[in-house]
C-alpha positions in Angstrom: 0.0 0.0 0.0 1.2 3.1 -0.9 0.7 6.3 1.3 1.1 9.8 1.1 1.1 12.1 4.1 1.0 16.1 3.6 1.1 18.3 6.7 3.0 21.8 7.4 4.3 20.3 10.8 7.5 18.1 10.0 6.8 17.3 13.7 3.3 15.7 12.6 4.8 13.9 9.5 7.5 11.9 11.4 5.1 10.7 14.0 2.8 9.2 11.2 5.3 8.0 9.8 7.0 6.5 12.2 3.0 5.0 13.4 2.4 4.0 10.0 5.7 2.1 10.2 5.1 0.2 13.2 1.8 -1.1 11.8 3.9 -2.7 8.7 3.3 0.3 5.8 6.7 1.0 4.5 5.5 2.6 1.6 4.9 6.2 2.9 6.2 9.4 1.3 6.0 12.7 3.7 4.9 15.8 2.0 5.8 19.3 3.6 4.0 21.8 0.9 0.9 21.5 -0.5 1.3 22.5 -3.8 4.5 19.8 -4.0 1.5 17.7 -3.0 -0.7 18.2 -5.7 2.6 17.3 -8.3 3.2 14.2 -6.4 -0.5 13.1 -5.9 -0.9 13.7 -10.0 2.3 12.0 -11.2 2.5 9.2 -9.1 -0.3 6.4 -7.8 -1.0 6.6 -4.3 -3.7 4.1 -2.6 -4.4 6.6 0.4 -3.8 10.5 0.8 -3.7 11.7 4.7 -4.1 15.8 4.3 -4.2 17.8 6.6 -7.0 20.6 6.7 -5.2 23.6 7.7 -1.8 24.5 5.7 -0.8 27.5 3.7 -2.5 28.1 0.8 -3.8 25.9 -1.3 -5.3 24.0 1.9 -6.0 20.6 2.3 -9.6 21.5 0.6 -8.4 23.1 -2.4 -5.6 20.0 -2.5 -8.8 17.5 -2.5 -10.7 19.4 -5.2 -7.8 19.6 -7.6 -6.3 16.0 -7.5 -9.1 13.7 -6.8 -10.9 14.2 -10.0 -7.8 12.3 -12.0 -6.7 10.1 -9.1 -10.8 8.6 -8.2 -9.1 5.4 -7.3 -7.1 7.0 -4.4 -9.0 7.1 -1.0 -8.0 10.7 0.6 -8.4 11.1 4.7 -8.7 14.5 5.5 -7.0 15.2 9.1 -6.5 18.8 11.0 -5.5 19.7 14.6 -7.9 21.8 15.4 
């Protein structure tokens, strides 16, 4: 399974990663910019996005809307701290 994780926080990102890990996913990339997001999401094929709500612009909404359309087979989880 192949997992992308986008969130602002780098201190977010290595704690999923590093709790996707123990639960057996090695295949997880860790995103830090949401635009950068929106290249990766559209270029490669990614089984489950886990975006976070609130980042700089574009947000995790406008991320959704933009790459879901091409990528339908890809299940997105939407996450935020707040």
């Amino acid at each position: 399974m192949k997992i992308l994780v986008v969130d602002d926080e780098l201190t977010m990102l290595s704690s999923v990663k590093r709790l996707l890990r123990r639960y057996g996913h090695r295949d997880v990339t860790l995103c830090d910019q949401s635009q950068l997001a929106i290249e990766k999401i559209n270029n490669e094929n990614y089984d489950i996005v886990l975006l976070d709500l609130i980042m700089p612009a574009p947000d995790g909404m406008s991320v959704l809307k933009s790459t879901k359309p091409d990528n339908p087979e890809t299940e997105f989880i939407i996450v935020t701290g707040v």
